[in-house]
C-alpha positions in Angstrom: 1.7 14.5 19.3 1.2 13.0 15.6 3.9 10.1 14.9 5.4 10.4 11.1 3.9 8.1 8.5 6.4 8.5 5.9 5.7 10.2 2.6 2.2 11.0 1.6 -1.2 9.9 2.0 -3.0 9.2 -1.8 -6.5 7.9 -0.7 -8.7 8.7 1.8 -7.8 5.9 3.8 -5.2 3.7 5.5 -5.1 0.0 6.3 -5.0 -0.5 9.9 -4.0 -3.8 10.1 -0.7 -4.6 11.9 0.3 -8.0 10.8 -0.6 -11.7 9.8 -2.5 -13.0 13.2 -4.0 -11.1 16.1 -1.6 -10.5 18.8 1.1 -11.3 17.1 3.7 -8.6 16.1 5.6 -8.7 12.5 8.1 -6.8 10.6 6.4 -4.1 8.4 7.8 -6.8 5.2 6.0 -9.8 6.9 2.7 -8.0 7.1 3.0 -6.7 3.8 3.8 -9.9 2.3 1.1 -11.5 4.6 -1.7 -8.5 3.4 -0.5 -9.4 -0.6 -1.0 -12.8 0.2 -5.0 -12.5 1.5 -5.6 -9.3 -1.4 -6.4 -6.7 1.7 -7.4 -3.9 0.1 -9.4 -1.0 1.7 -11.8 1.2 0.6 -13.6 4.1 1.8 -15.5 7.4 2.0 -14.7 10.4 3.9 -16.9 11.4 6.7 -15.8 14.5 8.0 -12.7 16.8 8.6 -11.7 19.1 11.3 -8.8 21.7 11.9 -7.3 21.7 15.3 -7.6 24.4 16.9 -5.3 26.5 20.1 -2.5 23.6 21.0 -3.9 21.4 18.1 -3.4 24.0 15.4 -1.7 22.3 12.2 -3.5 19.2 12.9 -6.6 17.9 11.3 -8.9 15.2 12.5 -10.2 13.0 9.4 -12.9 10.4 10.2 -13.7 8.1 7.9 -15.5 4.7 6.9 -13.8 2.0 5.7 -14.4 -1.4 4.4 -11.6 -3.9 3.7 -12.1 -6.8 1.6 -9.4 -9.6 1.0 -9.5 -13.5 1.4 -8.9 -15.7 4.2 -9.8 -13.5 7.6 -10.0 -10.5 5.8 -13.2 -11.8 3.8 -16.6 -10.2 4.6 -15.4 -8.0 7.2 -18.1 -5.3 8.2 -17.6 -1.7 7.4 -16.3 0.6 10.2 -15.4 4.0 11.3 -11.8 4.8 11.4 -10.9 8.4 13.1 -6.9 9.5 12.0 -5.1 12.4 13.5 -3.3 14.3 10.3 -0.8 16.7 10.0 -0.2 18.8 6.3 2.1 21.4 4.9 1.3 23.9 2.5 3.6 23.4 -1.0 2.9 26.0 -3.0 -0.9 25.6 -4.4 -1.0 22.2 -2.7 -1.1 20.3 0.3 0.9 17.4 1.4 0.1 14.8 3.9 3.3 15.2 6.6 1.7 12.7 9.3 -0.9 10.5 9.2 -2.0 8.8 12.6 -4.6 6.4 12.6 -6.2 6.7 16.1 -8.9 3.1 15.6 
């Protein structure tokens, strides 16, 4: 079962970090003042995208590669493959991004 994001998803792809330190757990306003503070910023190109299908149906599987660049320990990280479990409803002519679970 997909876990709601909140709101929608405007670029291909979503930091995965989850706070200031491995192993150590912050409030979503920490890490986000902790991510301003080293300029994360992510940036990527979608791979490949897949509809669920039989008990999946509604959900997509996007994979995608990633790169994030920053300062501090977020400097010169390598590029790497990020696979995200999606859910989207039809609007009209358009689609919007309902859940976005980042699986790696």
């Amino acid at each position: 079962m997909l876990k709601p994001a909140g709101g929608l998803v405007g670029a291909c792809c979503s930091g995965g970090v989850t706070g200031a330190g491995a192993g150590r757990e912050t409030s979503p306003s920490a890490a986000a003042a902790a991510l301003a503070a080293e300029q994360v910023e992510n940036r990527g190109v979608v791979l490949a995208i897949t509809r669920g299908e039989g008990p999946a149906r509604g959900e997509w599987v996007v994979v995608t590669r990633e790169r994030t660049l920053g300062k501090g320990p977020y400097a010169g990280l390598p590029a790497t493959m990020h696979v995200t479990f999606a859910r989207v409803l039809r609007l009209g002519s358009a689609w919007r991004v309902a859940e976005w679970a980042p699986q790696s």
